[in-house]
N, C-alpha and C positions, 0 to 999 in steps of 0.2 A: 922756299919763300911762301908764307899764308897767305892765298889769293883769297879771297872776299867777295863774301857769297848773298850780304843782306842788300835790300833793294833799298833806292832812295824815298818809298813809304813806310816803309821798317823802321831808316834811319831816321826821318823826322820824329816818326813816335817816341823812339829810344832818347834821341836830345831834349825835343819836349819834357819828356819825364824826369830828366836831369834839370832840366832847369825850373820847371813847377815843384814846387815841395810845400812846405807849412808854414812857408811865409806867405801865403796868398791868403791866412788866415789870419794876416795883421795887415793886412793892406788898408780896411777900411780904418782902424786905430788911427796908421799913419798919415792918411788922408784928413782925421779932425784933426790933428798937430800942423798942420800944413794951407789945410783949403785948400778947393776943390783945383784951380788952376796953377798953383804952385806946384802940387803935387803931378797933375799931369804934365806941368813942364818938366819936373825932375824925374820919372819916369819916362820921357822923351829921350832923354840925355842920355840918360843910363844905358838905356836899350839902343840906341844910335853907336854909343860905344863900346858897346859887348858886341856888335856884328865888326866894328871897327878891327877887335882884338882879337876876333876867327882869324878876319884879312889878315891879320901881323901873324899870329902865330901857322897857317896855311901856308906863308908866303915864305916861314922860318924853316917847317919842314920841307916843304919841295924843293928848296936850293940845295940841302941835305939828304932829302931822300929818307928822313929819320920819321915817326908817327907817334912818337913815344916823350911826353913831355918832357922827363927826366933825362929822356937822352939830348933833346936838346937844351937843357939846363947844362949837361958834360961837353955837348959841342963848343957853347958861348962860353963856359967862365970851368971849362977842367971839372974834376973830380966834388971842390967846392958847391959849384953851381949842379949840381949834377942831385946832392943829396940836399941844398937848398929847395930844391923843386919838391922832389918825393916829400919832404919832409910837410910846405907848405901843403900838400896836397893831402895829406895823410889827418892830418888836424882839423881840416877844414870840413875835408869827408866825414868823419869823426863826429864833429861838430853838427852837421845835417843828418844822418842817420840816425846821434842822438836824439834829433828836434822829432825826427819822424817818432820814433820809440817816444820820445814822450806824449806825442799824441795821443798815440797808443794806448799808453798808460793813462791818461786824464778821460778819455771818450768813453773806452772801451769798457770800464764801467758803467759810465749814463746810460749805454745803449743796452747792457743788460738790464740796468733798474727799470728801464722805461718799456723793456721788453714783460718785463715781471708788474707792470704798472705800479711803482713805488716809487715815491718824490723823493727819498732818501735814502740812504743804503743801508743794509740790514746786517753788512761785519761779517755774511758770507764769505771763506776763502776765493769764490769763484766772483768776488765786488775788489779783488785787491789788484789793482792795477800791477804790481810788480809778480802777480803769479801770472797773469796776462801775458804780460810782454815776453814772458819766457814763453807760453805755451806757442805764441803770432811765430817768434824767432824760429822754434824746430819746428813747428809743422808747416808755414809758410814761407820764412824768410831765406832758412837755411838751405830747404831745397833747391830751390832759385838761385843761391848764391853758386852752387856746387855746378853749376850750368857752365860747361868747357868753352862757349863764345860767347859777346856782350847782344851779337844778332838775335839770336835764338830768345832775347827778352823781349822782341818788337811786338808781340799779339800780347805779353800781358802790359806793356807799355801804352799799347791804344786801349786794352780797357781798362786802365788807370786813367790815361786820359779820357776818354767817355767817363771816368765818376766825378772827375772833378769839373764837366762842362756840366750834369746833375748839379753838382752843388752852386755854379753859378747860377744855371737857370730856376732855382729855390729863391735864392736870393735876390733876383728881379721881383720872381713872384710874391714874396714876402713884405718887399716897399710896398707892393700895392695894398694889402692886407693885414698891415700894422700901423694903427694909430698913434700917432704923435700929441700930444705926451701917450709915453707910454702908459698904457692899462697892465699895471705888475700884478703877477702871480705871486699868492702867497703872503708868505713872510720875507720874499726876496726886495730887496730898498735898491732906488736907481740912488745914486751918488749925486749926480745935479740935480738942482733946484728945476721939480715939474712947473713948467709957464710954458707960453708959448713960444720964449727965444730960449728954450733948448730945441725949438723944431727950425730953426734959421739955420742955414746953409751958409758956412763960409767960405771967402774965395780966397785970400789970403790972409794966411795967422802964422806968427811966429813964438812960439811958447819953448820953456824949456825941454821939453819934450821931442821938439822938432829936429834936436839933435841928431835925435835916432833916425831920422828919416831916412836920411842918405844911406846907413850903414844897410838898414833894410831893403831897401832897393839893390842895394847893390849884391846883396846875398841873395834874393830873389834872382836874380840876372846871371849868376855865378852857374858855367855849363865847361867852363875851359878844360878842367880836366878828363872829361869824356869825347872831346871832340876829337884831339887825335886818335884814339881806340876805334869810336865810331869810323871815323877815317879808314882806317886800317883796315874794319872789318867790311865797308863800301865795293860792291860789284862795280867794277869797273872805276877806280876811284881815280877822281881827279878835282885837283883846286876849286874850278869851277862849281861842279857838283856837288863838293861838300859846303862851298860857300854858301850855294843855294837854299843848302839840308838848313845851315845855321840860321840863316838871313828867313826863311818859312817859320822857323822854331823858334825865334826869337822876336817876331813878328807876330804869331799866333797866340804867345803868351803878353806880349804886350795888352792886347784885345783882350785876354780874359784879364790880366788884373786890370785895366783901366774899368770893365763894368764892374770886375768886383768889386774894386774899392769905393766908387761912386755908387752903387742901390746898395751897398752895408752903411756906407756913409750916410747915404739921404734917408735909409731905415731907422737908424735909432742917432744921428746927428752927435750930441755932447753925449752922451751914453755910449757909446761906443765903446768894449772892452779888446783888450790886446788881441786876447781869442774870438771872433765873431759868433763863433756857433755856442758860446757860453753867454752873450748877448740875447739871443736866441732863446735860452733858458728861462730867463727873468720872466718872459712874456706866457711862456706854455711850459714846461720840464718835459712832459710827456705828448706835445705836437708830434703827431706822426708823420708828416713830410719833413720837419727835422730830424725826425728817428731815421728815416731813408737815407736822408743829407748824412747824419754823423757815418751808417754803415759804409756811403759809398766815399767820404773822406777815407777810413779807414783801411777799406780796400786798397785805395790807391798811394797812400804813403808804404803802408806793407809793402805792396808791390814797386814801387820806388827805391826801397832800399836795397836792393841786390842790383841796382843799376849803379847803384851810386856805392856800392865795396867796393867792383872790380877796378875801379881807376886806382884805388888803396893798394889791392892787392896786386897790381901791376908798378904798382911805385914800389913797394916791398923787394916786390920779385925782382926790379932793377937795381934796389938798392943792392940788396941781399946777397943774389944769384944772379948773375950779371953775366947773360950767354950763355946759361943752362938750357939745355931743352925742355920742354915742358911736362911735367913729372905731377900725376893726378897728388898724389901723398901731399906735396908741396901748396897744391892749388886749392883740397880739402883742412891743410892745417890753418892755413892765414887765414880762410876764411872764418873758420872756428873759435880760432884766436880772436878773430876783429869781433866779431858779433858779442863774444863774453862778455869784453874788454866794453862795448856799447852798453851792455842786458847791466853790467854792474855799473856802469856811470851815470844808467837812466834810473838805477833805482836806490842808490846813493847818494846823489845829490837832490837836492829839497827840490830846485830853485836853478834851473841851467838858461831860466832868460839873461842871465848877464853875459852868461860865454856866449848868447848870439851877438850879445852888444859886441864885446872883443871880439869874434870873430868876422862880423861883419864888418868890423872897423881895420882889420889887419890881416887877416888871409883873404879875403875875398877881393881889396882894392890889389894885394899882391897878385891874382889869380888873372884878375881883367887888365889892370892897368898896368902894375910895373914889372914882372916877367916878360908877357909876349913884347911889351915894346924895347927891354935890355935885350932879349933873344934877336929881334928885327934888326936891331943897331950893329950885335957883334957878331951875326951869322951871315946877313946878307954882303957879299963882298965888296971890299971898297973901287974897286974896278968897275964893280956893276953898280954902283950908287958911292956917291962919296957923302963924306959924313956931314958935309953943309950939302947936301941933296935936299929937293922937298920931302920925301918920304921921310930920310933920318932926321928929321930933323922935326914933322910930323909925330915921329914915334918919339924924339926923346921928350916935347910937350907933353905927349899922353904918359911918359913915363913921371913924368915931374907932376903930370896932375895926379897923378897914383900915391905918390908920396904926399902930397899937398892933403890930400883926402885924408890919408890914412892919419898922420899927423891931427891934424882940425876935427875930426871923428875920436879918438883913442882921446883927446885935450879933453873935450866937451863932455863924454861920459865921463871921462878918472874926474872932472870935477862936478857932475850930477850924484856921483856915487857921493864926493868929499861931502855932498851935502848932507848927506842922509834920506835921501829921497831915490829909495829903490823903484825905477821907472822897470814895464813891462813893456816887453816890444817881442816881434814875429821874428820866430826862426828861420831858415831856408823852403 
């Protein structure tokens, strides 16, 4: 049996880091879709039910004794449910690793032009994002990933986190020192009409746009498949403790996107682009505390993404090999495989803000809301709670609001698209 060696400030960091990714660079976007108070309510909610869904799924494995999403997807619903899980989990990861790699690839050359003091890029091989993303992958991604416990990521987890509480505190500093109307650089055109009600603050707006909000939020909020591994790998682990790990982590990132998206929001107001730090752009190209800001983004999605394989790569391993003991060969190829399978989806697809729409619209409500509460229902025994109990009964609403979401989210985009009106919205 693997006893578990990481401490309860290791494991904050590690969840943290799972649950902050590069949607914290659409936060401010979806804050003008929304205002400023709508948005804090629906970020309330979100994060109130993501600590909700540690409780249901914590509560799934200790009556089981299992730590392993997918196994308990085989407990509830057999063999079916078993590869339903890995499967939502594999996509989803997929999906967020992609968002990171494409950061990677869209930054990663500004911060060379701006290193080289050039507003424009000069068609150097070392300006192409896609030879980028390959060189971050083998020399930082891949080694990390080949890392035998998910503990052993807790020190660069904290300073992944440390770069992106840098890039908040840019971003306060920034409202104070950018004038509204914007003063544009260059040749760069702000999109709304310069007056003074593009500098008005809205408290509530509902725009087509707004659709996206929720799906955002909620893939922002998306840590589930890390929290049993974390579990697992927990010195002295118990319910309590990990609740804690969740309930700190999930409470910590609340705080930074609620200032995020409020001083991006009240910085550039109707201006505001998907990507914040291309925002940014318009004003300076070559501002050197945003040169700072984009390195220590970059750091810290890097370093993100080998948090965010291993849940993959333990889905795989349950799907796959199921009771094998653990075999480096095994642990070195998926990971190799998974990373390729990323390095060519980031550099072959134009345009992957739509797969966050779908994704945030159908694995992620799957991930928070309608798993752990089907897991809750058909794990917890009917002797120890019956099925009109408060709790099951608690969990089948949060299961129906999962569905409800996902439904109303997946409607509202497949008919923004029908439109022809390609919206941009934040990854994970």
């Amino acid at each position: 049996m693997f006893e578990g060696k990481t401490s309860i400030g290791m494991s904050v960091f590690n969840l943290s880091n799972a649950i902050m990714g590069s949607g914290i660079l659409g936060l401010s976007y979806a804050m003008s879709n929304t205002g400023i108070v709508l948005f804090l309510i629906l970020l309330t909610c979100i994060a109130c039910l993501s600590c909700y869904s540690v409780h249901l799924l914590l509560r799934s494995a200790g009556v089981v004794g299992i730590r392993a999403y997918e196994q308990l997807g085989m407990r509830a619903f057999g063999h079916p449910g078993k590869i339903i899980a890995a499967v939502v989990i594999t996509l989803h990861n997929i999906g967020g690793m992609s968002s990171y790699l494409f950061i990677v690839k869209s930054e990663l050359p500004l911060v060379i032009q701006a290193f080289l003091g050039q507003t424009s890029s000069s068609g150097e091989w070392f300006m192409n994002g896609n030879y980028l993303i390959i060189i971050v992958t083998l020399c930082i991604i891949l080694p990390l990933a080949l890392m035998k416990h998910l503990g052993y990521l807790g020190y660069t987890s904290g300073f992944s986190l440390s770069c992106m509480v840098f890039f908040l505190s840019a971003v306060i500093y920034k409202k104070f020192n950018i004038a509204c109307p914007l003063e544009v650089f260059g040749n760069y055109s702000v999109n709304a009409a310069v007056s003074e009600d593009t500098c008005a603050a809205k408290f509530f707006t509902i725009n087509q746009e707004t659709a996206y909000t929720i799906p955002i939020l909620a893939f922002a909020f998306v840590c589930h498949p890390e929290v049993l591994p974390i579990y697992t790998e927990l010195s002295n682990p118990t319910k309590r403790r990990m609740q804690s790990i969740g309930n700190i982590s999930i409470l910590g990132m609340f705080v930074m996107y609620s200032f995020t998206a409020t001083f991006g929001y009240l910085t550039f107001y109707e201006n505001t682009e998907a990507e914040l730090l291309h925002t940014y752009s318009k004003v300076d190209p070559l501002d050197t505390l945003i040169l700072c800001v984009r390195v220590a983004v970059l750091v810290a999605v890097a370093l993100t993404v080998p948090v965010v394989l291993f849940p993959i790569r333990r889905a795989l391993l349950q799907l796959l090999f199921p009771g094998r003991p653990f075999h480096w060969l095994r642990h070195i190829a998926i990971a190799m495989i998974l990373l390729f399978v990323v390095n060519l989806l980031v550099i072959l697809v134009p345009n992957i803000r739509d797969i966050f729409g779908i994704t945030g619209a159908t694995t992620a409500p799957s991930l928070i809301f309608i798993l752990p509460g089907l897991f809750y229902i058909r794990i917890i025994p009917i002797d120890q709670e019956p099925l009109n109990s408060r709790p099951k009964i608690q969990a089948a609403c949060f299961t129906a609001l999962g569905f409800i979401f996902m439904i109303m989210s997946v409607t509202f985009i497949g008919l923004d698209w029908m439109s022809g009106e390609k919206r941009n919205i934040g990854g994970h």
